[in-house]
C-alpha positions as CSV (number, residue, x, y, z in Angstrom):
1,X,12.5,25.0,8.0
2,X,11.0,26.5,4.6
3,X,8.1,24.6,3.5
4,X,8.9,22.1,0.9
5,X,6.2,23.1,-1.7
6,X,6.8,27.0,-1.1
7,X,10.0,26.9,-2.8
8,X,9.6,24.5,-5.4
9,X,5.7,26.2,-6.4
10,X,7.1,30.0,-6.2
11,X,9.9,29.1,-8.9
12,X,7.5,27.3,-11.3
13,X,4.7,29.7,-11.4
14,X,3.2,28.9,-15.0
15,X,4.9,26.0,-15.5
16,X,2.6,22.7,-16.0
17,X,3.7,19.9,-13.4
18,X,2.6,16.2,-14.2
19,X,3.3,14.0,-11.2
20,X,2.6,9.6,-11.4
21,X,2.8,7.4,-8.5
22,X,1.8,3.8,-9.2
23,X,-0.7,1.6,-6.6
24,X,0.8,-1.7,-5.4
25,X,0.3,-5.3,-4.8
26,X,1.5,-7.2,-1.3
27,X,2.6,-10.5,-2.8
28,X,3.2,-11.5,0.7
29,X,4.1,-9.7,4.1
30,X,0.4,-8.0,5.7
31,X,0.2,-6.6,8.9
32,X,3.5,-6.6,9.7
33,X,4.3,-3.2,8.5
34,X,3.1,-1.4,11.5
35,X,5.3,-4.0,13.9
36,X,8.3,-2.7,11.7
37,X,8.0,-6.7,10.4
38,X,8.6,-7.7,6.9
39,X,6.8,-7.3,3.6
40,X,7.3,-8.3,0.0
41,X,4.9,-5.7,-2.0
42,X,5.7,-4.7,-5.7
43,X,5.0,-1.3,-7.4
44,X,2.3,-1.9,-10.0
45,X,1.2,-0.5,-13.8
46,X,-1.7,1.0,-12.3
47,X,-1.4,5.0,-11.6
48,X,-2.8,7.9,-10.0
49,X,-1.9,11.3,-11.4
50,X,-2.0,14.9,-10.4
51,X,-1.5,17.7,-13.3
52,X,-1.9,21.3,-12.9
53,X,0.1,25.0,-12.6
54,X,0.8,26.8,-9.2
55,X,-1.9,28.6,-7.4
56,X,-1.4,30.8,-4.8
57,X,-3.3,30.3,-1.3
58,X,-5.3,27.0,-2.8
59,X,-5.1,23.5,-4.4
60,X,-8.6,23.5,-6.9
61,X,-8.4,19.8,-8.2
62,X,-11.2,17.9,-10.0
63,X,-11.2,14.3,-10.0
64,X,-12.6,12.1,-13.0
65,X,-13.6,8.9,-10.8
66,X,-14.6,11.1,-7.9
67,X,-16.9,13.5,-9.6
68,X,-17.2,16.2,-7.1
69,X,-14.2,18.9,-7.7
70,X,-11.6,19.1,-4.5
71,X,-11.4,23.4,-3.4
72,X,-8.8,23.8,-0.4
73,X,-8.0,26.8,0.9
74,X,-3.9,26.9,2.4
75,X,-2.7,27.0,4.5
76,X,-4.9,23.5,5.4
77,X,-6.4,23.9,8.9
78,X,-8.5,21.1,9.7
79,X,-7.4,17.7,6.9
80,X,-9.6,15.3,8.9
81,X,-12.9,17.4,7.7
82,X,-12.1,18.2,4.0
83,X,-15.2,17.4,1.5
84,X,-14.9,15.8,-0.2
85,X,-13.9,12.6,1.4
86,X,-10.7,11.7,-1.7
87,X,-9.8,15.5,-0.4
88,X,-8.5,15.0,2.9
89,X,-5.5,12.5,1.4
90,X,-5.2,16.0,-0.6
91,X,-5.5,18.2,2.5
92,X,-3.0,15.6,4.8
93,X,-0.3,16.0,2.5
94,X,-0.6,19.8,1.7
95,X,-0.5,19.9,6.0
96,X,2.5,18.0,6.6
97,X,4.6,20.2,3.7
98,X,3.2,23.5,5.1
99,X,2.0,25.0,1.7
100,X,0.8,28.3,1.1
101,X,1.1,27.7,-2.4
102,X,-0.9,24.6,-3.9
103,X,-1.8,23.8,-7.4
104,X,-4.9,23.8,-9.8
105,X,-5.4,20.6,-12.3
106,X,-7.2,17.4,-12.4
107,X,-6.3,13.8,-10.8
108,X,-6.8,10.6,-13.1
109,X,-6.3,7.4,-11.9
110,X,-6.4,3.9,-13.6
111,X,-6.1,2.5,-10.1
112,X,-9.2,0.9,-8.9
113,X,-10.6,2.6,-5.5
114,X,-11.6,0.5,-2.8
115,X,-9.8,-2.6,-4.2
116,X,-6.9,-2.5,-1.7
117,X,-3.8,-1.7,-4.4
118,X,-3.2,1.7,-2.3
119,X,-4.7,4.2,-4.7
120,X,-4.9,7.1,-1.3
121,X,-1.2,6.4,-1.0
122,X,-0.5,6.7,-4.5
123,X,-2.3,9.9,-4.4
124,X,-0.6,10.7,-1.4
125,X,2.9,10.8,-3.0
126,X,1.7,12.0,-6.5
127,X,0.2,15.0,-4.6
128,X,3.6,15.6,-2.6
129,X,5.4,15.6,-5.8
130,X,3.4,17.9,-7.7
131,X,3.5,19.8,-4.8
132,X,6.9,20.4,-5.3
133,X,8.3,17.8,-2.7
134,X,12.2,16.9,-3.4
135,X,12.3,14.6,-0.1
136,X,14.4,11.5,-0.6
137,X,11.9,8.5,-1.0
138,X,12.0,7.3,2.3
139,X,11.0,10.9,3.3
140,X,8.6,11.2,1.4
141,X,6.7,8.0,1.9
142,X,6.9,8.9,6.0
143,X,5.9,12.3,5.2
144,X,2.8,10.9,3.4
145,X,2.0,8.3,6.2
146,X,2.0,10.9,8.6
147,X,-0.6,12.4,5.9
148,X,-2.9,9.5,6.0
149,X,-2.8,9.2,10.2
150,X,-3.8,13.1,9.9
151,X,-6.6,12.9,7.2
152,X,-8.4,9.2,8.4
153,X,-7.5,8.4,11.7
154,X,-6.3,5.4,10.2
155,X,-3.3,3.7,11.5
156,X,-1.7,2.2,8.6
157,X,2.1,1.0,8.3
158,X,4.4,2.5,5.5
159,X,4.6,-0.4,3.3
160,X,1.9,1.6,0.9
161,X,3.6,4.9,0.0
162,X,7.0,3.5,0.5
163,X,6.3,1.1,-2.5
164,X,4.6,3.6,-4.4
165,X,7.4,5.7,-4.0
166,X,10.1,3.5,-4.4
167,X,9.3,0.9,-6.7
168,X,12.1,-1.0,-9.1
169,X,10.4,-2.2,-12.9
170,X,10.8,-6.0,-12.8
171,X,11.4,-6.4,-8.9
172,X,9.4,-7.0,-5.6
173,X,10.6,-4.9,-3.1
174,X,11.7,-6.8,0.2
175,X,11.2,-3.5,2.7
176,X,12.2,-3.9,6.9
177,X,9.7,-1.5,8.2
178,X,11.8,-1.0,11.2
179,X,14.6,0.0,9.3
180,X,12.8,1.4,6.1
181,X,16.1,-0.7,4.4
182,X,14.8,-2.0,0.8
183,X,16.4,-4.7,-1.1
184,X,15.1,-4.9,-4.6
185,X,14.2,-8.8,-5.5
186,X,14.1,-9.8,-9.1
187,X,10.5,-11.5,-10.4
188,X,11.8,-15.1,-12.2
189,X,10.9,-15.1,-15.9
190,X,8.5,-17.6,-15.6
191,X,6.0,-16.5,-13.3
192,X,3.3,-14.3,-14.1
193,X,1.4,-12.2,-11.3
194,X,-2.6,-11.7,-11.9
195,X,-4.8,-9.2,-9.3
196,X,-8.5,-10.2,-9.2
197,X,-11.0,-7.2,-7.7
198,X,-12.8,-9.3,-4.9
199,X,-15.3,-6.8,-3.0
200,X,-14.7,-2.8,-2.6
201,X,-13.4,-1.8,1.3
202,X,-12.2,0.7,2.9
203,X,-10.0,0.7,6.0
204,X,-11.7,3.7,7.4
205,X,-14.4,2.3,10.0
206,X,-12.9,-1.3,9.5
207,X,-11.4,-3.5,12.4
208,X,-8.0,-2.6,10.8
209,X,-7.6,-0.1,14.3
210,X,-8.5,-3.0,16.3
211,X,-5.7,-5.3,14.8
212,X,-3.2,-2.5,15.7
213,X,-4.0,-2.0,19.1
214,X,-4.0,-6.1,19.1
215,X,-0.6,-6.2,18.2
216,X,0.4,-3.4,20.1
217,X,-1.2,-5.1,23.2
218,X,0.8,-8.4,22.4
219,X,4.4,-6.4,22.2
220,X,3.8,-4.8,25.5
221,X,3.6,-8.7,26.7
222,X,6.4,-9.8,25.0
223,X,8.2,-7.1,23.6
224,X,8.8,-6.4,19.5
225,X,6.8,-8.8,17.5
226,X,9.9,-8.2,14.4
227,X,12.2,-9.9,17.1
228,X,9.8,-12.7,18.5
229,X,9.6,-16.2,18.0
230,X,6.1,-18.6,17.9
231,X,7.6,-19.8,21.1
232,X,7.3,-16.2,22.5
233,X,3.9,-15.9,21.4
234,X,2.7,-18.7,23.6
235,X,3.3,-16.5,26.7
236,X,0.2,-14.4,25.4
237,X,-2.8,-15.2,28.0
238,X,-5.5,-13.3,26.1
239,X,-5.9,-16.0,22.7
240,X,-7.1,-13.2,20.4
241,X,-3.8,-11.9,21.1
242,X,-2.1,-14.5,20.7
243,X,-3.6,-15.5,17.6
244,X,-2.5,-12.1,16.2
245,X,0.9,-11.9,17.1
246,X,1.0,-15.4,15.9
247,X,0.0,-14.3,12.5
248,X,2.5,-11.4,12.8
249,X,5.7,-13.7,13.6
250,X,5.0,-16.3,11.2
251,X,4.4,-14.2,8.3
252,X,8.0,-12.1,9.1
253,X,9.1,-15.6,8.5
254,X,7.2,-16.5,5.6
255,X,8.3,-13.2,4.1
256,X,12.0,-14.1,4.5
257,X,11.4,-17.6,2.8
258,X,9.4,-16.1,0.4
259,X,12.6,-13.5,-1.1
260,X,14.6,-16.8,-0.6
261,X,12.2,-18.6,-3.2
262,X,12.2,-15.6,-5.6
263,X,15.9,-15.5,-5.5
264,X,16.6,-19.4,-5.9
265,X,13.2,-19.1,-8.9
266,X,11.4,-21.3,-6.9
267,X,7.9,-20.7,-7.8
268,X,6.5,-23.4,-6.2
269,X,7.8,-22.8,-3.1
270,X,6.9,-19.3,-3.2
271,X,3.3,-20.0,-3.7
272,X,2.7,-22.4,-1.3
273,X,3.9,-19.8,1.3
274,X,1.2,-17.6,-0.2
275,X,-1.3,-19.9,0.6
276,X,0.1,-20.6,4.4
277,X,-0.2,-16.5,4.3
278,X,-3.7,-16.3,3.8
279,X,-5.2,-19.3,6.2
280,X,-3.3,-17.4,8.8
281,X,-4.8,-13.8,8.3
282,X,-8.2,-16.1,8.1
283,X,-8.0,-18.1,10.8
284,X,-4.9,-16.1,13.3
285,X,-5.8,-12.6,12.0
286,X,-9.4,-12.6,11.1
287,X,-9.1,-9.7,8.0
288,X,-10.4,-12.2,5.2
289,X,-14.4,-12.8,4.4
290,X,-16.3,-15.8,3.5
291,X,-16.6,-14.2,-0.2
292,X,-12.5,-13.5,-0.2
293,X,-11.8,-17.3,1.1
294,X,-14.0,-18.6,-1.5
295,X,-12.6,-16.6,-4.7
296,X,-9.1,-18.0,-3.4
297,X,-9.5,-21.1,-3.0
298,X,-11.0,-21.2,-7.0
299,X,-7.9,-19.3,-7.5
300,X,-5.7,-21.9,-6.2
301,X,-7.4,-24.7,-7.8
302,X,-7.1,-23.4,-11.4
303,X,-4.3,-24.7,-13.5
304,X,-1.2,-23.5,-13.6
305,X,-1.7,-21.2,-10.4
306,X,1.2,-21.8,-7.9
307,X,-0.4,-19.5,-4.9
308,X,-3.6,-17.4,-4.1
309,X,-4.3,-15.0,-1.2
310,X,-5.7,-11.7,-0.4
311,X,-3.7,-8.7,-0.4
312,X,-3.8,-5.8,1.6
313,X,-5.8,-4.6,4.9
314,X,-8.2,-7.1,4.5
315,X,-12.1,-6.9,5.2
316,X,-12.5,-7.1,0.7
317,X,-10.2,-6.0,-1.9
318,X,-8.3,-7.8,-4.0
319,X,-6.7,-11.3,-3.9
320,X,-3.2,-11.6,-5.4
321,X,-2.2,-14.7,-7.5
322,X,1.2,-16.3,-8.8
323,X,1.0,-18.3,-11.7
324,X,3.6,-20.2,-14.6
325,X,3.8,-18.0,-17.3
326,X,2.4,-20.2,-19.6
327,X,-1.2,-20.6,-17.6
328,X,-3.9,-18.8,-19.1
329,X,-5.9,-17.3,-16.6
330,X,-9.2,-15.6,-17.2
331,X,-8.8,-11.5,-17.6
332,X,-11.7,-9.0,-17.6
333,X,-12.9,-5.8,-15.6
334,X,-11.6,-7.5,-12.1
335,X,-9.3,-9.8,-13.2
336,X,-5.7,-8.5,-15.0
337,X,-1.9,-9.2,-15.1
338,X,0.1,-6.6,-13.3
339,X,3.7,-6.0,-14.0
340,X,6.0,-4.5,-11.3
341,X,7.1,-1.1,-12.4
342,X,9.3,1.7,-10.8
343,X,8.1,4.3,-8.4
344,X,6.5,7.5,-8.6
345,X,8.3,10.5,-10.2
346,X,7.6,14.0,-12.2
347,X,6.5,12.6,-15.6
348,X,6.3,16.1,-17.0
């Protein structure tokens, strides 16, 4: 098959490209991606984007946040070692589409790194798109999963670039990772949903590995954790096991009463399951921190706030709250309102 970026790039010689793909929030739904569970995630008004012409045989890229310049030579022949480091997200995608032809420009982002709102996998698909990519966007987010595998060895589900890519303005996205299936879920009026910056992380050289060999571990006891029930998990002998398929199952439930809530404008309800959410990746799944427990259970006792837990991998980043509309909530540098927003495109 013609590499995707070789046609689009050859025909557009000259012509600026201007590619935006948002980061996202998990309201509810982690570590269940990679099970092909359940997860409620929402696109967010935070960006990454990658502007620049054709260039033949090379992506030249400079990076504001990043400081040092990205110069990759196609076609890409070893992702995993591209310096520097923000690069190889570069490198995987330019891999998987097989260019020969890449692009010279700048990426900007407004999306804090290391804060766990999937700024790599926004870059990912802004990348793939201003690489010419004209996958559907369920393509294109596996395409730029496979990326991520190539470039960091990590493991990660497709909730990230599949939000980023598919995101609906005003909606959380209920995604079956099994079946990549999306059903948009409208956000009730009178909520408002706040992102405090806990502690930078990165899953690269975390315990997030460990938690997917865990969980792969617990399915070859008792088959796909998306189809298990907490009686199933009981059958686990090792208790670190069980513990995380525990997590697993009763967060594909929690997940499922959790669209119910948003649907019925049930607030309440909705962050109460938050909270059950993040005592169970505490105590069941062991990704939070002492610093991460602490900022959300302030979070949960301020007024007005319906729900608090962390979002994402874990191991720092960002907690997520739920609040009435009507609360004021403190907002600086860590702490803002997000707003769900649609997914990536080709801005210009």
């Amino acid at each position: 098959m013609e590499p995707y970026c070789r046609i689009y790039m050859s025909s557009a010689k000259g012509k600026p490209v201007v590619a935006r793909a948002p980061g996202r929030v998990n309201l509810i739904g982690d570590h269940t991606d990679y099970t092909g569970g359940l997860v409620l995630p929402m696109a967010i008004d935070r960006y990454t984007t990658v502007a620049g012409q054709a260039l033949d045989g090379a992506i030249r890229l400079t990076s504001e946040q990043m400081h040092e310049p990205l110069a990759l030579n196609l076609p890409v022949a070893d992702a995993a070692n591209v310096m520097p480091a923000w690069g190889r997200y570069v490198a995987g995608v330019a891999n998987e589409m097989g260019c020969t032809v890449g692009i010279e420009g700048s990426v900007t982002t407004t999306i804090p790194i290391g804060a766990g709102l999937s700024s790599s996998a926004a870059l990912e698909v802004a990348t793939a798109l201003a690489l010419g990519s004209t996958l559907s966007v369920t393509e294109l987010a596996q395409l730029c999963r496979r990326a991520e595998h190539v470039a960091t060895g990590v493991p990660c589900g497709i909730m990230d670039q599949l939000t980023s890519a598919a995101g609906v303005d005003g909606h959380a996205l209920l995604i079956d990772c099994h079946t990549l299936d999306i059903e948009p879920i409208a956000l009730p009026n009178n909520m408002q949903v706040v992102v405090q910056w806990v502690a930078a992380r990165t899953l690269v050289g975390s315990a997030y590995a460990d938690r997917v060999a865990q969980c792969a571990q617990a399915e070859k006891e008792i088959g796909p954790l998306r189809l298990a029930s907490v009686a199933d998990t009981n059958q686990i002998a090792d208790a670190v096991v069980r513990a995380r398929a525990l997590h697993v199952v009763s967060e594909n439930e929690r997940v499922r009463q959790a669209a119910e809530c948003l649907q019925a404008g049930d607030v309440q309800g909705f962050g109460l399951l938050m909270n059950e959410s993040h005592e169970s990746l505490r105590s069941n799944f062991a990704v939070s921190t002492e610093q991460m427990d602490n900022a959300v259970k302030q979070a949960q006792a301020l007024p007005g706030v319906y729900g608090a837990r962390m979002t994402g991998g874990g191991f720092g980043g960002c907690m997520v709250m739920v609040a009435d509309s009507d609360a004021r909530l403190p907002e600086n540098d860590n702490t803002w309102r997000v707003r769900a927003v649609g997914g990536a495109a080709i801005v210009s």
